[in-house]
Backbone as CSV, one residue per row, in Angstrom:
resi,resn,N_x,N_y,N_z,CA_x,CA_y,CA_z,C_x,C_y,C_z
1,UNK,89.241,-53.536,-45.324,88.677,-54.620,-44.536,88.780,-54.308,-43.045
2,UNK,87.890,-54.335,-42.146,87.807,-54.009,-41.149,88.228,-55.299,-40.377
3,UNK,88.281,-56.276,-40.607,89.157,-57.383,-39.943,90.256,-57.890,-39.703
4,UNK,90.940,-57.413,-41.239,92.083,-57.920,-41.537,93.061,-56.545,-42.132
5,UNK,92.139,-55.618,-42.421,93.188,-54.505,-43.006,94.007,-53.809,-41.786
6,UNK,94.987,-53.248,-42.663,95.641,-52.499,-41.455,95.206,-51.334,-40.722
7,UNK,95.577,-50.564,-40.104,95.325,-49.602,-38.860,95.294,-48.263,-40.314
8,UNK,96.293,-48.494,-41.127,96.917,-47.283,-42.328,96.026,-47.077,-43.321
9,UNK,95.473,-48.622,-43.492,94.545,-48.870,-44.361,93.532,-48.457,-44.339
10,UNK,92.826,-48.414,-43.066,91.317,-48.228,-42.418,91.510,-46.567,-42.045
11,UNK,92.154,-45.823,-41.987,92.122,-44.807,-41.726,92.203,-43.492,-43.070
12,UNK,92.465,-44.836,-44.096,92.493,-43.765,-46.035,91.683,-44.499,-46.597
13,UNK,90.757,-45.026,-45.587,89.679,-45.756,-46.417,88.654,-44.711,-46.085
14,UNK,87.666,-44.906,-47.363,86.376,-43.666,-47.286,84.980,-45.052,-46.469
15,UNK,85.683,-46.379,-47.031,84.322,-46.908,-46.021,85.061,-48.459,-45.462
16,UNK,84.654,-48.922,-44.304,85.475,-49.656,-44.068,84.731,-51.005,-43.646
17,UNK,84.573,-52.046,-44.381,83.561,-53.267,-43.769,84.360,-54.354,-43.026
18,UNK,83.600,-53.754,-41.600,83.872,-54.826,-40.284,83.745,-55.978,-40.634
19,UNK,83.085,-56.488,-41.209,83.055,-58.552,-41.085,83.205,-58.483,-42.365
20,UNK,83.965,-57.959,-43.077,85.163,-58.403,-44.247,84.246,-58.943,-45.092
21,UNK,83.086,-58.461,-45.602,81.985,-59.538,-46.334,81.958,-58.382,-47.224
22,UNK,82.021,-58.339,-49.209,81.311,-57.498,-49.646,80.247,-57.472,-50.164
23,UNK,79.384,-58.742,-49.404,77.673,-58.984,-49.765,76.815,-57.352,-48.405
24,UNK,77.987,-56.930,-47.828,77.363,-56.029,-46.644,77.427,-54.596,-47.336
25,UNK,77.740,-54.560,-48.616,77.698,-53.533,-49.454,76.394,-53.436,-50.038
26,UNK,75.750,-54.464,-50.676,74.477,-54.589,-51.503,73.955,-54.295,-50.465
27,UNK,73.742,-55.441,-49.532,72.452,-55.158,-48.633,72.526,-53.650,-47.915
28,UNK,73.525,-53.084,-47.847,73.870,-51.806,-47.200,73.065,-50.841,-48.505
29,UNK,73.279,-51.311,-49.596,72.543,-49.876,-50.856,70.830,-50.525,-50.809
30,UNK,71.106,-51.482,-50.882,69.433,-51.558,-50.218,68.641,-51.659,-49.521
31,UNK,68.931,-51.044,-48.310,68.435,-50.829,-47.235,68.316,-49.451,-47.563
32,UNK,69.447,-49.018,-47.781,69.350,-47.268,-48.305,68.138,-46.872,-49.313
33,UNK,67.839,-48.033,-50.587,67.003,-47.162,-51.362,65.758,-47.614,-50.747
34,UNK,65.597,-49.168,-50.110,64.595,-49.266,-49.427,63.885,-47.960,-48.238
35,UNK,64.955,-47.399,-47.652,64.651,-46.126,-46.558,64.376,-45.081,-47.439
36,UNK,64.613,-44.736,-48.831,64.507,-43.586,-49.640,63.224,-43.994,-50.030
37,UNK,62.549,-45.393,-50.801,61.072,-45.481,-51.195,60.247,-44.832,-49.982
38,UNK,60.738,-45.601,-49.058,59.579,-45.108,-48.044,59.085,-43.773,-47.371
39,UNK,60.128,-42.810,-47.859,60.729,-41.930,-47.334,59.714,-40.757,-48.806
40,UNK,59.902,-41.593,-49.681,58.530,-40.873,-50.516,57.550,-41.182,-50.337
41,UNK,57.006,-42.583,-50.433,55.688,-42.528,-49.894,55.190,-41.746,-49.112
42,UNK,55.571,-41.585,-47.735,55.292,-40.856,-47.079,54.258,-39.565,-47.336
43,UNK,55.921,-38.990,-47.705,55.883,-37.481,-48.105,54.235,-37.642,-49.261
44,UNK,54.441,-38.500,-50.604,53.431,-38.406,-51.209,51.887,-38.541,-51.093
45,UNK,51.996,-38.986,-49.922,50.469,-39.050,-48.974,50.411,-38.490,-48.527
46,UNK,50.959,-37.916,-47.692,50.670,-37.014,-46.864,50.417,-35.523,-47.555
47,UNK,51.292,-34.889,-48.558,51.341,-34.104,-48.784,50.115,-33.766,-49.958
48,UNK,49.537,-34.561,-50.726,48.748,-34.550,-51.832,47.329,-35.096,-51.092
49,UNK,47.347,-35.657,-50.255,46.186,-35.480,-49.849,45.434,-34.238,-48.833
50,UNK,46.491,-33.695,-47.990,46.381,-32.472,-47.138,46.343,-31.373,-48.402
51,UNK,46.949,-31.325,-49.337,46.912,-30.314,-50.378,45.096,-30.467,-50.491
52,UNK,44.603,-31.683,-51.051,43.479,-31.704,-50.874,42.221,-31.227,-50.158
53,UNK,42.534,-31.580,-49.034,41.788,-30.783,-47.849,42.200,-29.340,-47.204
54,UNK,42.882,-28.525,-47.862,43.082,-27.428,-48.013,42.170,-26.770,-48.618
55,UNK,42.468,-27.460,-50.510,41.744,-26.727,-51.498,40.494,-26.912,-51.294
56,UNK,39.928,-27.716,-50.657,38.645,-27.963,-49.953,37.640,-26.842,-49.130
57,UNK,39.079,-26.786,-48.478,38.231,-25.722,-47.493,38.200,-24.589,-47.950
58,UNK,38.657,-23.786,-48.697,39.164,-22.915,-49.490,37.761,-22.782,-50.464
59,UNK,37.378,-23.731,-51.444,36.732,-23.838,-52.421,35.291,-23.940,-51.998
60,UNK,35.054,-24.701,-50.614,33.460,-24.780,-50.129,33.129,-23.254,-49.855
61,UNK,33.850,-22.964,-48.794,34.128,-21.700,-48.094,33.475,-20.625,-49.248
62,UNK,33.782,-20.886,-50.465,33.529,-19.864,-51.463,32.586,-20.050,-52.099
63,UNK,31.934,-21.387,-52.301,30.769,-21.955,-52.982,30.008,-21.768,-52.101
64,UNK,29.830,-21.839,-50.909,28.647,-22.287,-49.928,28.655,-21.274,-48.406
65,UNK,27.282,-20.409,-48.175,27.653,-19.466,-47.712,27.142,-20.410,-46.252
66,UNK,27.499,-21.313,-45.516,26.223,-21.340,-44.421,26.501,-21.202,-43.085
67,UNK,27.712,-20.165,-43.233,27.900,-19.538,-41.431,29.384,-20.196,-40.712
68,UNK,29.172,-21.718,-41.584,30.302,-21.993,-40.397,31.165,-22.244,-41.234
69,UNK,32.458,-22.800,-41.226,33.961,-23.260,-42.621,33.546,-25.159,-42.267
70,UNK,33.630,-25.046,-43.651,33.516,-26.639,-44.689,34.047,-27.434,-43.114
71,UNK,34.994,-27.269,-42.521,35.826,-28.445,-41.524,36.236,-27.603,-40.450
72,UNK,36.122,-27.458,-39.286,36.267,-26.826,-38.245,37.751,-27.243,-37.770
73,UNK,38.349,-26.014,-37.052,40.134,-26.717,-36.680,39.790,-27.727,-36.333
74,UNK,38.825,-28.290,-35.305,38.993,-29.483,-34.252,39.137,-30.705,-35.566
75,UNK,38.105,-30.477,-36.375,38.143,-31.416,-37.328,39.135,-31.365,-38.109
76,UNK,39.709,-30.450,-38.135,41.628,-30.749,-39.145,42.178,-31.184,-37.943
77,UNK,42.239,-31.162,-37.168,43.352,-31.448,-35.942,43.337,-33.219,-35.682
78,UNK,41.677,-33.080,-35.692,41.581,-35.056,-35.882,41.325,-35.734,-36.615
79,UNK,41.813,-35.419,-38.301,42.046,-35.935,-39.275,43.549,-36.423,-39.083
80,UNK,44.174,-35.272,-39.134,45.502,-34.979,-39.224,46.329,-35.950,-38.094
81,UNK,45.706,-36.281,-37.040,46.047,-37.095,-36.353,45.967,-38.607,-36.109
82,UNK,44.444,-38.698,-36.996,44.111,-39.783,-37.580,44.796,-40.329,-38.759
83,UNK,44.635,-39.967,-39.896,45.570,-40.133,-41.452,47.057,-39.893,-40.957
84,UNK,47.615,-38.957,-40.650,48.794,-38.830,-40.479,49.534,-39.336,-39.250
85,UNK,48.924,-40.090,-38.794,49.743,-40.390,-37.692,49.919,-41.656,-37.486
86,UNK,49.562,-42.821,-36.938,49.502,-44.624,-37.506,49.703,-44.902,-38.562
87,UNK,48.972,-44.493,-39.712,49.312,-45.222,-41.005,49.918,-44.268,-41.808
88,UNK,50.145,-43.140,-41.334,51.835,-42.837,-42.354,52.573,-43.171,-41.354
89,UNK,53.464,-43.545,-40.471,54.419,-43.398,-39.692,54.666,-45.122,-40.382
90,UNK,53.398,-45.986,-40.150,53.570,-47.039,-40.544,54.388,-47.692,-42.075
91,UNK,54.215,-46.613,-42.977,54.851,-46.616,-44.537,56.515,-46.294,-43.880
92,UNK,56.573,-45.995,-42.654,58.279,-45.921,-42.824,58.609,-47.488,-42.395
93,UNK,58.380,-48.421,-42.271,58.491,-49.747,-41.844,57.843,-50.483,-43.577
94,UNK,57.621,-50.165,-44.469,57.530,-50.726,-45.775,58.469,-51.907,-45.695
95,UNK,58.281,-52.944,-46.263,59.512,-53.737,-46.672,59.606,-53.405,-48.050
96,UNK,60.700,-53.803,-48.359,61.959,-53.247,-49.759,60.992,-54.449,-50.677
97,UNK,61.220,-53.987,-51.820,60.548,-54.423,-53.284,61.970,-55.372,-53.272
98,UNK,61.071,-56.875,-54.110,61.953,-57.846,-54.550,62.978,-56.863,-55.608
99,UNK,62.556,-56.513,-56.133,63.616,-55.667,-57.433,64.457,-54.939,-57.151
100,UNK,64.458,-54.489,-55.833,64.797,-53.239,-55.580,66.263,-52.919,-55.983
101,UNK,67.097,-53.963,-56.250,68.245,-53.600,-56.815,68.481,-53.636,-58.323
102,UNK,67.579,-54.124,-58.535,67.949,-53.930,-60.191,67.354,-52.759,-61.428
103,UNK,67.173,-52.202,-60.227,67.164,-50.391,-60.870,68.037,-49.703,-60.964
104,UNK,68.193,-48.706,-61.578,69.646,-48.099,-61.749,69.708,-47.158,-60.944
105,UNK,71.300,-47.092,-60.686,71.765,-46.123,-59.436,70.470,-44.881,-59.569
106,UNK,70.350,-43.788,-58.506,70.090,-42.547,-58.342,70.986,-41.663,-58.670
107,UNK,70.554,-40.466,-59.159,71.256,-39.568,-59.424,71.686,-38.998,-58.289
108,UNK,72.889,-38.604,-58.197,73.654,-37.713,-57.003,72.578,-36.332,-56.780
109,UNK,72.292,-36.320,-55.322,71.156,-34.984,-55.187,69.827,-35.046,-55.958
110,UNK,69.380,-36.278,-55.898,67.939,-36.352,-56.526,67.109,-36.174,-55.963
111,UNK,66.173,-35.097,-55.687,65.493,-34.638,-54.750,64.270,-35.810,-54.534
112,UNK,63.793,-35.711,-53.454,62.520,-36.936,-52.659,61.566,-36.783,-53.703
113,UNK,60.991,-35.335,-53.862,60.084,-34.974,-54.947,60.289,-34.701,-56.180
114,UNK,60.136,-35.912,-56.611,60.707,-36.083,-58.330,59.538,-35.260,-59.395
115,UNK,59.497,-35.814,-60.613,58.733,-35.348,-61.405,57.533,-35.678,-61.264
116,UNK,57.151,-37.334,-61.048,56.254,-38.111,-60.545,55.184,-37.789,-59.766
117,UNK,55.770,-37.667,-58.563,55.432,-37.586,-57.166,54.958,-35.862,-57.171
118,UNK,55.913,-35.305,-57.791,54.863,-33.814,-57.701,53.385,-34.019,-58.719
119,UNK,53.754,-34.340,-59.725,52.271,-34.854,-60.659,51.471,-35.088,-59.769
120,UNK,51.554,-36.190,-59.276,50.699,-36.815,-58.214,50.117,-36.217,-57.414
121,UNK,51.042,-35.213,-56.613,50.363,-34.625,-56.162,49.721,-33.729,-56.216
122,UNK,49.033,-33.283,-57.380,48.225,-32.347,-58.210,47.130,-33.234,-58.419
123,UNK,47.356,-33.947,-58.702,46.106,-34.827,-59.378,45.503,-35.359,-58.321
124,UNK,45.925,-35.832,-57.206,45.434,-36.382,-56.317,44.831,-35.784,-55.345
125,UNK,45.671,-34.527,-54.788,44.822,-33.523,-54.278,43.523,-32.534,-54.741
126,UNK,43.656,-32.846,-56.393,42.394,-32.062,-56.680,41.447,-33.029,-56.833
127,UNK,41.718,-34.263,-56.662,40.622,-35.443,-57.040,39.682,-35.730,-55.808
128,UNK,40.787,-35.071,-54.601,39.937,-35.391,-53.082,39.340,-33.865,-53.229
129,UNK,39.948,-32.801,-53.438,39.157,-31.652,-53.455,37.447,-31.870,-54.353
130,UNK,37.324,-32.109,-55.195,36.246,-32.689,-55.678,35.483,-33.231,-55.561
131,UNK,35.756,-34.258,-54.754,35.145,-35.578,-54.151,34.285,-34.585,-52.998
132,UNK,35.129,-34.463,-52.035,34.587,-33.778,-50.944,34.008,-32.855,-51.008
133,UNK,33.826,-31.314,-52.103,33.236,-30.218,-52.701,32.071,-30.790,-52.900
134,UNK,32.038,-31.969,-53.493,30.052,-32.542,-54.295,29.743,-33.479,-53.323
135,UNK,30.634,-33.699,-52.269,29.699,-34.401,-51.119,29.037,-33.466,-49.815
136,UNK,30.076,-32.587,-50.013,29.799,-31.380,-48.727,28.475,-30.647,-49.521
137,UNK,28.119,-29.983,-50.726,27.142,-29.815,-51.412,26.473,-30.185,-51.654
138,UNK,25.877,-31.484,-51.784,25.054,-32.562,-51.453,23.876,-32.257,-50.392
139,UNK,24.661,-32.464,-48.928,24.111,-32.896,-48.216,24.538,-31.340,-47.134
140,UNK,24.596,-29.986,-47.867,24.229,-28.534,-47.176,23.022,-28.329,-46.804
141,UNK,22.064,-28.669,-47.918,20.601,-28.254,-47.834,19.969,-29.300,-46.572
142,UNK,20.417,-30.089,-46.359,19.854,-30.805,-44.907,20.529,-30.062,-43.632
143,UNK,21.593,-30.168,-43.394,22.330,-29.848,-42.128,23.879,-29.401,-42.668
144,UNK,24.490,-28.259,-41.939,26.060,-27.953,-41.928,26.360,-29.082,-41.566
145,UNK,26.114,-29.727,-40.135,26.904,-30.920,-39.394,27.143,-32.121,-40.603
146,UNK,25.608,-32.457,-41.067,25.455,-33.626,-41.996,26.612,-33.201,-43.175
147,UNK,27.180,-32.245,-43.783,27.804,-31.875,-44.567,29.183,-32.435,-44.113
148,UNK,29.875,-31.453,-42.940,30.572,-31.751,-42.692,31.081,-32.719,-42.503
149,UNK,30.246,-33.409,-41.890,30.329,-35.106,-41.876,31.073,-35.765,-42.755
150,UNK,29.967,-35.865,-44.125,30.375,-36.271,-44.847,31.603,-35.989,-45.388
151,UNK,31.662,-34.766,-45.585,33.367,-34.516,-46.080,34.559,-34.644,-45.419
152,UNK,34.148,-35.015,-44.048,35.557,-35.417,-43.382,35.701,-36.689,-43.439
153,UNK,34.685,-37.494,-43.439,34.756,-39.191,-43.685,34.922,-39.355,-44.549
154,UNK,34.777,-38.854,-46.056,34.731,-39.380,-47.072,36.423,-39.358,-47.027
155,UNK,37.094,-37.622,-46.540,38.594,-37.749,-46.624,39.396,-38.546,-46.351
156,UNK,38.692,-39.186,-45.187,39.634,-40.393,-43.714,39.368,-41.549,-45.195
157,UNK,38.793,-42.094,-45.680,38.451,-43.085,-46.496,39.386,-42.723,-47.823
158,UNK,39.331,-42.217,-48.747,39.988,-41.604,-49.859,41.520,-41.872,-48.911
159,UNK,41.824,-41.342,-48.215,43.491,-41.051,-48.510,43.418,-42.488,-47.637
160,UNK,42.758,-43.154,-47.243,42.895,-44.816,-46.895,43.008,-45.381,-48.201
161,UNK,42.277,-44.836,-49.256,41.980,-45.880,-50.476,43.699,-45.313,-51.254
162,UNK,44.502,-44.316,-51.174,45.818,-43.895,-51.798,46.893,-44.305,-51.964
163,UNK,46.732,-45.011,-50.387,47.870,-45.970,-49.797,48.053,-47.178,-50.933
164,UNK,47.596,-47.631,-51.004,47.888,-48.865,-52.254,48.388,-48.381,-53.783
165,UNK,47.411,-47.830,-53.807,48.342,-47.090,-55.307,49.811,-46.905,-55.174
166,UNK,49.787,-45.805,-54.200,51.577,-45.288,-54.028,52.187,-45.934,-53.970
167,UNK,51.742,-47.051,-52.888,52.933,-47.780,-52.686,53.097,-48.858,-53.823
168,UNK,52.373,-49.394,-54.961,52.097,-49.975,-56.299,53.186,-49.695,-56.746
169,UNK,53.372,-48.488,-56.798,54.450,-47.593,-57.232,55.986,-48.153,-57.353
170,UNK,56.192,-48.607,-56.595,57.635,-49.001,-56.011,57.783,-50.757,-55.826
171,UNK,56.587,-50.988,-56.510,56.640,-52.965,-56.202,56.314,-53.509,-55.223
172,UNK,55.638,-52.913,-54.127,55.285,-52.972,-52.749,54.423,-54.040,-52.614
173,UNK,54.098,-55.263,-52.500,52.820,-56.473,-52.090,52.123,-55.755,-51.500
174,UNK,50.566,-55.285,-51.886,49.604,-55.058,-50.959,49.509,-55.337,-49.884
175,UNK,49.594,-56.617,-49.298,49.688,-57.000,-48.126,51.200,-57.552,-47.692
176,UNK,51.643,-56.822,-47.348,53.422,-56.850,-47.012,53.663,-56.164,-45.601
177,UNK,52.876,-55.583,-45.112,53.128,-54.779,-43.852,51.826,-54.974,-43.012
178,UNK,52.203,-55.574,-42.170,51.168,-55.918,-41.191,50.993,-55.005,-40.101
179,UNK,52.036,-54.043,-39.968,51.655,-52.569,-39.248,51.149,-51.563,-39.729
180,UNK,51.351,-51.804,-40.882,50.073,-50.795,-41.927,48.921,-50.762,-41.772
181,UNK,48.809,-52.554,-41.903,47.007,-52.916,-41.717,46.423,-52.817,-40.729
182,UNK,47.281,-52.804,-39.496,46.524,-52.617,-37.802,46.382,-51.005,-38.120
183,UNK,47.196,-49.983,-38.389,47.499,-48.613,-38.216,45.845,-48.630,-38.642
184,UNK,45.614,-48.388,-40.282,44.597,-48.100,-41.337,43.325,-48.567,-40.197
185,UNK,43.016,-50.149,-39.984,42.104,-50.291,-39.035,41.964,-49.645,-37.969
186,UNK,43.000,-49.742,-37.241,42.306,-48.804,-35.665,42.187,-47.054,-35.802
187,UNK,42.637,-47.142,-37.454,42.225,-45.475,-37.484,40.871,-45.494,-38.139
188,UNK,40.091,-46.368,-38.420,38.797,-46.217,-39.043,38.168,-46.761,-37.553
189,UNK,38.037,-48.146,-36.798,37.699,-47.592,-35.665,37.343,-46.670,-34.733
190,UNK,38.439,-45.717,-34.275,38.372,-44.661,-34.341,37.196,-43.239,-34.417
191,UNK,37.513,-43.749,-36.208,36.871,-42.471,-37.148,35.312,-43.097,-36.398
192,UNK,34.637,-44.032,-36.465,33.385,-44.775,-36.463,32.637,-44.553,-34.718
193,UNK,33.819,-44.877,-33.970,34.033,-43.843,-32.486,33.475,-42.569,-32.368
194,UNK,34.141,-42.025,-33.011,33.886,-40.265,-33.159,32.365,-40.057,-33.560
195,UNK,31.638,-40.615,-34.630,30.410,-40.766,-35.066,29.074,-41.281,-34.428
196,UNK,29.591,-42.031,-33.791,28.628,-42.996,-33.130,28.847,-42.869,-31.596
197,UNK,29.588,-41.657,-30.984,29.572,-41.842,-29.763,29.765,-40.282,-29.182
198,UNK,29.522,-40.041,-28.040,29.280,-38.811,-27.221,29.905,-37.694,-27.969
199,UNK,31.652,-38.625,-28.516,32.539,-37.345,-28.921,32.083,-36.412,-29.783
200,UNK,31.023,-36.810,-30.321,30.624,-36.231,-32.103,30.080,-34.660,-31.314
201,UNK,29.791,-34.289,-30.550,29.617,-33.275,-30.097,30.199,-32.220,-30.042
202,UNK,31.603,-32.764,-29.641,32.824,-32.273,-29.150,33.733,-31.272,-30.715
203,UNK,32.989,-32.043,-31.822,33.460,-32.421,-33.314,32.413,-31.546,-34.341
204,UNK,31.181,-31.304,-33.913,30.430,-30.753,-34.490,29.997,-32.313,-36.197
205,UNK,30.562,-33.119,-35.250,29.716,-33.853,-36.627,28.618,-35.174,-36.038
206,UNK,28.017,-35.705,-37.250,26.706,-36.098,-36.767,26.573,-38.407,-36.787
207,UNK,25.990,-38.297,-36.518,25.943,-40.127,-37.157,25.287,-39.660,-38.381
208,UNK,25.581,-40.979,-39.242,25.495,-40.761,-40.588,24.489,-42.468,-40.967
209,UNK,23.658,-42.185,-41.623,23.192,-43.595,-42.093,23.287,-44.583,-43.028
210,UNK,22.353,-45.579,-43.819,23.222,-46.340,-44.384,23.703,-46.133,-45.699
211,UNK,22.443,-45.264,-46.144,22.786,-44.316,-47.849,23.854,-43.461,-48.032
212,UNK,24.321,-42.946,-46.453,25.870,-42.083,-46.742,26.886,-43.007,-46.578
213,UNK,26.487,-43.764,-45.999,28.023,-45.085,-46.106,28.273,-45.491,-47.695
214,UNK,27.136,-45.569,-48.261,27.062,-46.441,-49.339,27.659,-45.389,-50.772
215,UNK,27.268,-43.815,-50.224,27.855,-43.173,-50.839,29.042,-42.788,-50.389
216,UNK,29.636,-42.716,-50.012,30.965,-42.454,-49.120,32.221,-43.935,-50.032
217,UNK,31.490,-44.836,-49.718,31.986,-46.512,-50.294,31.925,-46.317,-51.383
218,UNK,30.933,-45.968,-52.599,31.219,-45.516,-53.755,32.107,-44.383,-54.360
219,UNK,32.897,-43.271,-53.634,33.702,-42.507,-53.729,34.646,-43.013,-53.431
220,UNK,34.682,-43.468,-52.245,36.340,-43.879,-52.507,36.651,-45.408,-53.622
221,UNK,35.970,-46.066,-53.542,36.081,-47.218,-54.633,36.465,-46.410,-56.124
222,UNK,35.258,-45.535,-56.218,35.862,-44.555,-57.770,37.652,-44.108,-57.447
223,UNK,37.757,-43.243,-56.045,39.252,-42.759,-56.227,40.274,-43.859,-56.295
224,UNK,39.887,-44.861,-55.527,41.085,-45.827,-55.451,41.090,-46.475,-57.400
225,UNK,39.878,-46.634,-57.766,39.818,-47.423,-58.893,40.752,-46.067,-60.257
226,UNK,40.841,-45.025,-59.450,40.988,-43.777,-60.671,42.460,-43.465,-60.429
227,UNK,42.989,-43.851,-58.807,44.349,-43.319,-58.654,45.074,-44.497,-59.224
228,UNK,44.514,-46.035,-59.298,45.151,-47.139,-59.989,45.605,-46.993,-61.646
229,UNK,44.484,-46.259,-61.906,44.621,-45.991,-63.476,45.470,-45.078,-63.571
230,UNK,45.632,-43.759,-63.106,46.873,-42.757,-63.003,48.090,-42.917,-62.851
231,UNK,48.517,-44.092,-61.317,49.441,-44.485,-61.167,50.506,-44.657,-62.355
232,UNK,49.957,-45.509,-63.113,50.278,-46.698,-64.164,50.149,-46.045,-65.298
233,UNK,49.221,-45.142,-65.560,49.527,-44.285,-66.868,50.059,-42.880,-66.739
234,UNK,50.977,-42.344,-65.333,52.111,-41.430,-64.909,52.806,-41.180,-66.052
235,UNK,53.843,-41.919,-66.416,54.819,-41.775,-67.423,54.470,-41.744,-68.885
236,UNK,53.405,-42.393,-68.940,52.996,-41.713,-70.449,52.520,-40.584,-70.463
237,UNK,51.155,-39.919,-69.266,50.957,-38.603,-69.606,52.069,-37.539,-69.179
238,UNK,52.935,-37.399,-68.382,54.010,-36.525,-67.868,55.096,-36.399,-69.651
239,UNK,55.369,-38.036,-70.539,55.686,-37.833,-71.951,55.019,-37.117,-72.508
240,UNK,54.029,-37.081,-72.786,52.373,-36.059,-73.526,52.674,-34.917,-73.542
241,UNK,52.734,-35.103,-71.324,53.023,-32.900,-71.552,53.713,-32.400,-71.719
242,UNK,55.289,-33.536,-71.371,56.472,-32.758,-72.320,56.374,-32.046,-73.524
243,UNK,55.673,-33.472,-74.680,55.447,-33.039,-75.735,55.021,-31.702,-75.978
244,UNK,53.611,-31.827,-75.861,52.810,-30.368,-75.726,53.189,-29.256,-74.960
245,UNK,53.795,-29.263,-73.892,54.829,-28.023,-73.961,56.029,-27.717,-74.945
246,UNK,56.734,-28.950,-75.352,57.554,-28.354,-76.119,57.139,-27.594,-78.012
247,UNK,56.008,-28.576,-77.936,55.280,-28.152,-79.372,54.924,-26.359,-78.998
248,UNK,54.765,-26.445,-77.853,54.100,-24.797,-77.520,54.972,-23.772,-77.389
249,UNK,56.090,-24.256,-76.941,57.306,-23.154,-76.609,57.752,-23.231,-78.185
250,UNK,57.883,-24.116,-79.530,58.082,-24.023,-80.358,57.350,-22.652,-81.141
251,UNK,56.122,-23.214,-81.227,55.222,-22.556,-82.312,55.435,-20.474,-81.163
């Protein structure tokens, strides 16, 4: 007790609570796993969707011969600053899931990237790789710019539509973070900035009209509607492939 214990006491103690309360223990482990959810999210957006736009560039690059690369640095540089910067920074301010304590301890040394969360990020990064491969192919035979376009907006949108899933994940209220929702908005702002104004020059990309919005809006509605279904059926298929690996290492 940090109030009342002794000087002998507090010094062979491994933890010592100042205002003598042991309700400052709970809220102390959940604040902790609350800082550990968020602390994946993160990582799981960020990392599975950039995996994405990697294999992207990688995969056009090889499909499509037309002089210039699928996304130009400038255009990774202001994605990357866009997606990754407001609305992930914002997932570290998550508030904690009502439940959050009535899960069972963590394992000692349980790494951030569980079994889960690496899945995820396979599936998710090849789902934006895809997306963006048949939109950038699409719209080659008109213009590189018009291509590009599209595949960098469709990305800024997709890993906007991710955010909800993940955080689904962990019991999170959709609408629970009101610095999330300014972040996500003034980064599509922004994105709509870049398109519609002098900068697009600067960017090598083009204004886009109302049939690419509408296709753009139909891709990410499919990913968000496809990463909801994944989310939630995680643990049964990750059981599956146990299975089927172990049936395989058998036979």
């Amino acid at each position: 007790m940090g109030e009342r214990g002794t000087d002998v006491a507090k010094q062979a103690s491994d933890m010592v609570l100042l205002d003598d309360n042991y309700r400052t223990i709970k809220d102390a482990i959940a604040e902790g796993r609350g800082i550990f959810d968020n602390i994946r999210k993160f990582v799981n957006l960020l990392i599975s969707s950039n995996a994405g736009e990697v294999m992207m560039v990688f995969t056009a690059a090889i499909l499509f011969s037309s002089g210039k690369p699928p996304l130009t640095p400038a255009m990774l540089l202001w994605v990357n600053l866009l997606t990754d910067g407001l609305p992930a920074l914002a997932l570290g301010v998550d508030p904690k899931s009502e439940d959050i304590m009535k899960r069972p301890p963590k394992r000692k040394g349980e790494n951030i990237i569980d079994e889960r969360i690496g899945f995820s990020i396979l599936w998710i990064g090849f789902t934006v790789m895809i997306v963006m491969v048949l939109l950038y192919g699409r719209y080659i035979g008109q213009s590189v710019e018009k291509a590009m376009t599209m595949a960098l907006t469709s990305f800024v949108f997709m890993k906007f539509s991710a955010i909800i899933p993940i955080r689904s994940r962990y019991g999170t209220p959709t609408v629970s973070n009101k610095w999330l929702g300014l972040a996500v908005l003034s980064s599509i702002v922004a994105q709509l900035a870049l398109l519609y104004s002098p900068l697009n020059q600067l960017f090598d990309v083009v204004p886009i009209g109302l049939n690419s919005w509408i296709l753009i809006i139909i891709s990410s509605a499919g990913f968000f509607a496809f990463s909801c279904f994944m989310i939630r059926s995680e643990k049964r298929l990750l059981k599956w492939l146990k299975e089927v690996r172990n049936r395989i290492s058998h036979t």
